[in-house]
N, C-alpha and C positions, 0 to 999 in steps of 0.2 A: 700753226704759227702763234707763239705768244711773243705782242708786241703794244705796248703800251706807250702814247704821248700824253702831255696833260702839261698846262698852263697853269699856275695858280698863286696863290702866296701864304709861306709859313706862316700856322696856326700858336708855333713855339718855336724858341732859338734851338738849335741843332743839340742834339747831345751827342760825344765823342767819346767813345770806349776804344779800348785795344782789345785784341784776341790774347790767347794764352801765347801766340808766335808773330806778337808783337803786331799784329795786321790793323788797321783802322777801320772801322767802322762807326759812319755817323747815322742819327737817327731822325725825324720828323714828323710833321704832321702837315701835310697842303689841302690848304681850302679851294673848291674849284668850284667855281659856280657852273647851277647847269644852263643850258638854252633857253630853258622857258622859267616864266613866274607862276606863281602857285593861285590859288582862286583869290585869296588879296591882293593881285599884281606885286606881288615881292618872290625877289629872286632869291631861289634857296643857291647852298652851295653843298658839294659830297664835301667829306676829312678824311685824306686817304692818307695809308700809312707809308711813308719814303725809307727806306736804307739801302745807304751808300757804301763804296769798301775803296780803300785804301787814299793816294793822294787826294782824290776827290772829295775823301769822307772829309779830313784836314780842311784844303780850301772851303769846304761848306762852313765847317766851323768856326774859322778865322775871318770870313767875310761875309756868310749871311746871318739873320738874324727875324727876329717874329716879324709878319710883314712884308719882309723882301718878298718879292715877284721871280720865279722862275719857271723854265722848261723843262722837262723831266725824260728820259724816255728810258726806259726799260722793258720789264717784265714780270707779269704777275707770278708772286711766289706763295704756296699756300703752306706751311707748318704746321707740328701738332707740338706739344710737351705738356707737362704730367705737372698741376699747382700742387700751392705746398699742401690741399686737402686731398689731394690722389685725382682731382678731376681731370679729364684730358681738355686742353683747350686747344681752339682749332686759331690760327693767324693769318690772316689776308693781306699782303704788305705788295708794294711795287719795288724789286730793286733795278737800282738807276742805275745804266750805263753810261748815261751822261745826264750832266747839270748846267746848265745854261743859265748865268744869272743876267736877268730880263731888266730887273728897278731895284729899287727900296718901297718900303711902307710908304714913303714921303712922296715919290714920284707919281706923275700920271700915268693913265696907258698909252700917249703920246709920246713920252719921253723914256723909254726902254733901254737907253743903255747909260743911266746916270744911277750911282751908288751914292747913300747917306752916308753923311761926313760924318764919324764917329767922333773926333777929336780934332783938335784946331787943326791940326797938320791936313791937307789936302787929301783928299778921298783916292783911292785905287780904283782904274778903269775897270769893270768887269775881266779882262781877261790880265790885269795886272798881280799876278803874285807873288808881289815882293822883291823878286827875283831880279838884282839890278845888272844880271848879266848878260841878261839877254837885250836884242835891239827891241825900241820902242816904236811903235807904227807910224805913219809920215801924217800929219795934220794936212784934212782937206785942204786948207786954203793956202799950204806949202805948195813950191815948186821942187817935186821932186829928183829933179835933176841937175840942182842949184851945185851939187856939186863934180857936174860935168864940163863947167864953163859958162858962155853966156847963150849958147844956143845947140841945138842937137840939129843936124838934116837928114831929115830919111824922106827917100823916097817913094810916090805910090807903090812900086813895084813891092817894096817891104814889107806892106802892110798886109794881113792875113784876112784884111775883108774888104 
């Protein structure tokens, strides 16, 4: 089983290339701290290498940024190719089957699902892309039923617990 998770926050803003058949592919670098501190009590972190492929690679590049906090999960891929001195070089990389975007640079690890405001215009929720056709999620402190009338009655017998 190769299965990789990992927590951390870009080291650099994404880079987005296309393939020759138009495919996306974004690139990065996440900082992951490990468990333990070193014999100075300071905690190191690993810089692992991230790439992504298609809508996901886009969204990375469109809304994260050096800094941002994300979840990663994929799988380790290991490649070789040939520098331009004839060396063979060997590539250690995780590609993401998913991206989970966790904060910003600016947030706490309290506050996990707020994005940096790039520009005056109000910020996009993490799972907001753009996309203003789809329905937008109900605010906890909404009544989501408000548009049922002024009350619902169900019975215990209804209820599945």
């Amino acid at each position: 089983m190769n299965k990789v998770f990992l927590i951390g926050r870009l080291t650099r803003d994404p880079e987005l290339r296309y393939t020759g058949s138009n495919t996306a592919v974004a690139s990065f670098s996440l900082a992951v701290n490990r468990n333990f501190t070193n014999a100075n009590g300071e905690r190191e972190a690993d810089f692992i290498n991230i790439v992504v492929w298609r809508k996901q690679a886009e969204n990375v590049k469109n809304y994260l940024s050096q800094g941002s906090q994300v979840a990663i999960d994929g799988r380790i891929q290991t490649r070789t190719y040939d520098d331009q001195n004839g060396q063979r070089r060997y590539v250690t990389e995780v590609v993401a089957d998913n991206v989970e975007f966790l904060g910003s640079k600016g947030s706490s690890n309290n506050n996990n699902a707020s994005m940096s405001q790039k520009s005056s215009e109000a910020s996009p929720t993490p799972y907001d892309f753009g996309t203003n056709n789809e329905p937008k999620g109900t605010d906890v402190d909404s009544n989501p039923f408000a548009d049922f009338g002024s009350s619902i009655e169900i019975s215990d017998d209804e209820l599945p617990f």
